[in-house]
C-alpha positions in Angstrom: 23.6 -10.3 -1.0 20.1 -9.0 -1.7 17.0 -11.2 0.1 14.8 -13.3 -2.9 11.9 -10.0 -1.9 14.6 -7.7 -3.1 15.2 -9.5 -6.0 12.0 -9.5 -7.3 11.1 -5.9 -6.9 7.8 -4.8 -8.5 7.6 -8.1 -10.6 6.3 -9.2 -7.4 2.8 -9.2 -7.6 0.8 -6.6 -5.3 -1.3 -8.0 -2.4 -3.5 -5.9 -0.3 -3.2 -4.9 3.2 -5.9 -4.1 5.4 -6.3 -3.1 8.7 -7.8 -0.9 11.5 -6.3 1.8 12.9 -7.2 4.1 16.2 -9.4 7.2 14.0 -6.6 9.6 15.3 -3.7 7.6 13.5 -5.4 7.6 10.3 -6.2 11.0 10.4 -2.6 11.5 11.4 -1.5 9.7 8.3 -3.7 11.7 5.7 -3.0 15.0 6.8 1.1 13.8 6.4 0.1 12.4 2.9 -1.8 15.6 2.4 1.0 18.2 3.5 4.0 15.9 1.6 1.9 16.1 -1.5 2.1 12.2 -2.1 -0.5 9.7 -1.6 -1.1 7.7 1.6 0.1 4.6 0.0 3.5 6.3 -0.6 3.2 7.6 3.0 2.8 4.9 4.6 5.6 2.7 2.6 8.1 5.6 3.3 7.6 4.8 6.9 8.1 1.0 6.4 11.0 1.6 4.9 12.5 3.8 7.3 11.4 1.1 9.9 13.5 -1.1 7.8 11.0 -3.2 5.7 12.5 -3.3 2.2 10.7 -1.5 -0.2 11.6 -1.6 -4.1 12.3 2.4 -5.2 9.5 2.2 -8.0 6.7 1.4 -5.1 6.9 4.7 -4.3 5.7 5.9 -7.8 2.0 7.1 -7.8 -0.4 4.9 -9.8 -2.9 7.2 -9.9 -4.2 8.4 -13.1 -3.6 11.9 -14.7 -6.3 13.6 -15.8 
């Protein structure tokens, strides 16, 4: 049986997260991003994920906008 958080998916609403990181973790974390070819966002839930936070499949869809 799926949690209520897995239930709701994306029609969750999005809060933000911040918080501060050693320089050389961050830095870490961008070049990944950069060398993937995904944003850090993405980067950074893939690694919840595989930590075992759930994490709906269309949050990993980048909401930048194409130009």
């Amino acid at each position: 049986m799926k949690s209520d958080t897995q239930q709701m998916g994306r029609a969750q609403k999005e809060q933000t997260l911040q918080l501060f990181l050693p320089a050389t973790t961050k830095r870490e974390i961008t070049l990944r991003a950069a060398e993937s070819g995904e944003t850090v966002r993405v980067t950074v839930l893939r690694a919840l994920e595989a930590y075992g936070f759930f994490v709906p499949e269309d949050a990993f869809v980048d909401r930048r906008k194409q130009r």
